[in-house]
TIKOLFI-700030 format. One line per 3 residues: for each residue z, x, y negated of N, C-alpha, C. Coordinates in nm, 2 decimals. Example, Ala and Ser with C-alpha at 12.3 -4.5 7.8 and 13.67 -1.06 7.14 Angstrom:
0.78 1.32 0.57 0.78 1.23 0.45 0.78 1.32 0.33 ~ 0.71 1.28 0.22 0.71 1.37 0.11 0.79 1.29 0.00 .
***
This chain:
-1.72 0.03 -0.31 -1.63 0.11 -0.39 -1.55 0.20 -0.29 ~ -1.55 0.38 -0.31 -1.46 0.43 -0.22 -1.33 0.38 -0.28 ~ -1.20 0.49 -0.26 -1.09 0.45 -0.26 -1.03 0.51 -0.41 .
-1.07 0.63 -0.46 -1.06 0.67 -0.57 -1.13 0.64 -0.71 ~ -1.23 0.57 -0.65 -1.33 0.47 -0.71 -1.20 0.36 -0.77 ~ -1.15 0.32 -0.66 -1.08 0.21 -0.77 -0.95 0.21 -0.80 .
-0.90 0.35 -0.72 -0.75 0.43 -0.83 -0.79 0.43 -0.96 ~ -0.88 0.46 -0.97 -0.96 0.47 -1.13 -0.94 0.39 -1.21 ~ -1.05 0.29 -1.14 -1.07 0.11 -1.21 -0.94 0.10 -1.23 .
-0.87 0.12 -1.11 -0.72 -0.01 -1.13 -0.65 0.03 -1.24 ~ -0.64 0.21 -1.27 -0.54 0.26 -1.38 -0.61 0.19 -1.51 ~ -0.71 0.17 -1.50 -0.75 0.13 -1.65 -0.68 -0.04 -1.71 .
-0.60 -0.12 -1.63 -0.54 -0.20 -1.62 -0.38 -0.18 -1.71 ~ -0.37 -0.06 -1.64 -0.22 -0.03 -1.66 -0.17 -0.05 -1.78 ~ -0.04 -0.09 -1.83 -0.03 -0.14 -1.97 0.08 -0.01 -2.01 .
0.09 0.02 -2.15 0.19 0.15 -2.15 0.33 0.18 -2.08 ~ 0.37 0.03 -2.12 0.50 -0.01 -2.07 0.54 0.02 -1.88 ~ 0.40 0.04 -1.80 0.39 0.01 -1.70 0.43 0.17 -1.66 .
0.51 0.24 -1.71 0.54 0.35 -1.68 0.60 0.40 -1.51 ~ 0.63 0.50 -1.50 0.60 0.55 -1.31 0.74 0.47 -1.25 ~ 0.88 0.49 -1.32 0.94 0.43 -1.29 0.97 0.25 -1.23 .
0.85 0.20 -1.34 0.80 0.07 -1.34 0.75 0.04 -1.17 ~ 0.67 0.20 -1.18 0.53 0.14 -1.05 0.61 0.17 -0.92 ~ 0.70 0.25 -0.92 0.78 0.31 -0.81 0.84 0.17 -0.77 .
0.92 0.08 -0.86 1.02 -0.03 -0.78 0.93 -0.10 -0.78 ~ 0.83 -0.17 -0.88 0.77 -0.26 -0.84 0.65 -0.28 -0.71 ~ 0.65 -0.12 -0.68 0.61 -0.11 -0.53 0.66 -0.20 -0.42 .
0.81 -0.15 -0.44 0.89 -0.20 -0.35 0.94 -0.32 -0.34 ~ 0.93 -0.45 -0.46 0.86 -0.53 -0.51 0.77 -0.65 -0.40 ~ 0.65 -0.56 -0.48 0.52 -0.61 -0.39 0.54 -0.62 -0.24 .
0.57 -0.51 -0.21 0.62 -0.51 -0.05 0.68 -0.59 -0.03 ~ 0.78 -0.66 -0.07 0.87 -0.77 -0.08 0.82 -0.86 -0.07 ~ 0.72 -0.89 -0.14 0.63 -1.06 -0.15 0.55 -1.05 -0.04 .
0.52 -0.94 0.05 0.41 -0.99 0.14 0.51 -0.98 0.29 ~ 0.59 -0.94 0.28 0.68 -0.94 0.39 0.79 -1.11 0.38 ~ 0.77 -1.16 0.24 0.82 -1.29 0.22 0.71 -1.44 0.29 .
0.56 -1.38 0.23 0.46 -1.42 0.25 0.47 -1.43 0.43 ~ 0.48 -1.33 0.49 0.47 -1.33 0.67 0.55 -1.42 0.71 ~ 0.72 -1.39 0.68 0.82 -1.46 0.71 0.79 -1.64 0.68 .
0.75 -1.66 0.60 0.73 -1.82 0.57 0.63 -1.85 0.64 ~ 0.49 -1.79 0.70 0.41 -1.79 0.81 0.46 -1.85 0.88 ~ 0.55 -1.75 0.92 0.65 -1.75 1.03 0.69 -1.88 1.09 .
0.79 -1.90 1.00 0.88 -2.01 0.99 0.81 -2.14 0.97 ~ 0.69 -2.15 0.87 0.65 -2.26 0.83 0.47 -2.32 0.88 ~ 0.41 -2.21 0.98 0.29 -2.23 1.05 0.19 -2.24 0.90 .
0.10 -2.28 0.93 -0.01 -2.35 0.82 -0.12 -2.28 0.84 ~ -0.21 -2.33 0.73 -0.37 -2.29 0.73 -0.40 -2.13 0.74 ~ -0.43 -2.11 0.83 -0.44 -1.95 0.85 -0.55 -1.89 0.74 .
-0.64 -1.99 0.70 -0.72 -1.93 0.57 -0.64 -1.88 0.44 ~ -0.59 -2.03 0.43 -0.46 -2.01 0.31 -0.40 -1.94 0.28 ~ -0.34 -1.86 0.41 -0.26 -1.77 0.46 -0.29 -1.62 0.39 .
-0.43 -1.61 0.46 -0.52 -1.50 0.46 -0.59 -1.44 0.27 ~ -0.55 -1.58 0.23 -0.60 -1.54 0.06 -0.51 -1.46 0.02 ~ -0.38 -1.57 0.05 -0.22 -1.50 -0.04 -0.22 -1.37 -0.02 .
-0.25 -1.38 0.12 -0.22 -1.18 0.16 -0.28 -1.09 0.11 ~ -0.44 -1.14 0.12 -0.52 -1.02 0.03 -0.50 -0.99 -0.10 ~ -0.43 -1.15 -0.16 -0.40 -1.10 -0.30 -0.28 -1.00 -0.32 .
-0.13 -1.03 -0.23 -0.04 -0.99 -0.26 -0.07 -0.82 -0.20 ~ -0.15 -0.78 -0.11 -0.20 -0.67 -0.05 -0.27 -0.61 -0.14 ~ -0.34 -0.66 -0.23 -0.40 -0.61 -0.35 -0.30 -0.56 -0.44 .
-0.20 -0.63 -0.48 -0.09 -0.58 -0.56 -0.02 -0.47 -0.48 ~ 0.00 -0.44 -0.38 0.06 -0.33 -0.33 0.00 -0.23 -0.36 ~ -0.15 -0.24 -0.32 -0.24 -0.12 -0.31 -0.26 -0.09 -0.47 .
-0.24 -0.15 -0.57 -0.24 -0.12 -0.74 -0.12 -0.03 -0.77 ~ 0.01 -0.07 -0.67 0.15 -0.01 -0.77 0.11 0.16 -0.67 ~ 0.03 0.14 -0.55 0.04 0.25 -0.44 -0.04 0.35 -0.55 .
-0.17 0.30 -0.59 -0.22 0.40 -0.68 -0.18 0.44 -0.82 ~ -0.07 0.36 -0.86 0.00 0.38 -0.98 0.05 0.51 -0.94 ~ 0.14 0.52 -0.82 0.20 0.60 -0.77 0.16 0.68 -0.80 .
0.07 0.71 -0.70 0.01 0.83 -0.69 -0.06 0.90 -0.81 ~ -0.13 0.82 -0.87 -0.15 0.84 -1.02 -0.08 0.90 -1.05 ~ 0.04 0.88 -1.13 0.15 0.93 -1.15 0.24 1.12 -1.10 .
0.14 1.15 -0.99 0.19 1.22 -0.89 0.09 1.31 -0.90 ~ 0.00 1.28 -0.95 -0.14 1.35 -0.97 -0.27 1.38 -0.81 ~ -0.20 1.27 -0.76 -0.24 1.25 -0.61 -0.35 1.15 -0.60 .
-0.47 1.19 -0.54 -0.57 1.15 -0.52 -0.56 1.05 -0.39 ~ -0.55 0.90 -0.43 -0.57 0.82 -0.31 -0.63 0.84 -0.14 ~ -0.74 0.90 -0.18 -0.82 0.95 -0.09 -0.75 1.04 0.01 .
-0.70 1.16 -0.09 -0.63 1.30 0.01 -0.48 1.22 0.08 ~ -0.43 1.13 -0.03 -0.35 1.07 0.07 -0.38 1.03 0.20 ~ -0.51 0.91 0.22 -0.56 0.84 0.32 -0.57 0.97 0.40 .
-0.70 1.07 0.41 -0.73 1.19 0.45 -0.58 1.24 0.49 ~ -0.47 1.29 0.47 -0.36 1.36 0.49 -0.27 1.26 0.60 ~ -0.28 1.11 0.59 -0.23 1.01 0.69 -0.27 1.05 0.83 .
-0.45 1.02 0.84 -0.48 1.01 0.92 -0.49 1.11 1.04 ~ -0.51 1.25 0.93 -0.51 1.41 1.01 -0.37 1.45 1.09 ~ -0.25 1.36 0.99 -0.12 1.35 1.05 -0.13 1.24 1.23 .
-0.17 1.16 1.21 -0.15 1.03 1.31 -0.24 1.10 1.45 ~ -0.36 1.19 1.37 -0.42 1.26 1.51 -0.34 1.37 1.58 ~ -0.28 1.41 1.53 -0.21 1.53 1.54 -0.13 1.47 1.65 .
-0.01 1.36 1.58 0.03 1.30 1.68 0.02 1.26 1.78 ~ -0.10 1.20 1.78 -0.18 1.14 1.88 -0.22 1.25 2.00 ~ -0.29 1.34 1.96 -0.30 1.44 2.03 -0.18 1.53 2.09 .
-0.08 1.53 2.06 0.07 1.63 2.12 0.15 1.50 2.19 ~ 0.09 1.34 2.15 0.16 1.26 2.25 0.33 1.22 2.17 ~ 0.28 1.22 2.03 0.41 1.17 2.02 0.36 1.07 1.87 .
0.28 1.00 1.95 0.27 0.83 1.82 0.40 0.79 1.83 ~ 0.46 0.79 1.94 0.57 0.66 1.95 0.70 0.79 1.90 ~ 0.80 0.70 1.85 0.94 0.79 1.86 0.95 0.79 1.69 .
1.05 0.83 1.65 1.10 0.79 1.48 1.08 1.01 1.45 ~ 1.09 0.94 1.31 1.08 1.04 1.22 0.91 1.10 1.15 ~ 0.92 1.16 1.02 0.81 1.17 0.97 0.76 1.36 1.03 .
0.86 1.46 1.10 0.81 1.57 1.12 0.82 1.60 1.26 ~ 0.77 1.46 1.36 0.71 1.47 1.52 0.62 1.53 1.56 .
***
């Protein structure tokens, strides 16, 4: 499955109620639970398999509200991915991966 392959699939899930505002916080949300998910890693060691399910599921939930988003935005998963990556080269090439801000 490409990537807009399952921006697709996933919107077909979406319930009415699940409107952009919904998908915007609940973004930030999801992000929450996998960064809660690390931290208790962290703190509490364990089955690194165990580990590795929770994440893909709670990683899956991020990647569903990410393409709500963009849904929403009329933005194609893909040209996102494509627009990241042509960014990070760019970077990469003028020598400036490292250092803050989004216009390096």
């Amino acid at each position: 499955m490409n990537i807009d392959e399952y921006q697709s699939s996933a919107m077909t899930f979406r319930l009415h109620t699940a409107d952009g505002l919904y998908a915007l916080l609940n973004l930030v949300a999801e992000a929450g639970e996998v960064a809660g998910l690390a931290a208790k890693r962290r703190r509490d060691g364990g089955d690194i398999a165990e580990y590795q399910k929770a994440l893909a599921k709670e990683l899956g939930d991020v990647l569903w509200m990410v393409a709500a988003v963009a849904s929403d935005n009329k933005m194609s998963l893909s040209s996102i991915c494509q627009d990241n990556i042509d960014k990070l080269v760019s970077r990469k090439q003028r020598d400036k991966i490292q250092g803050s801000g989004d216009n390096r």
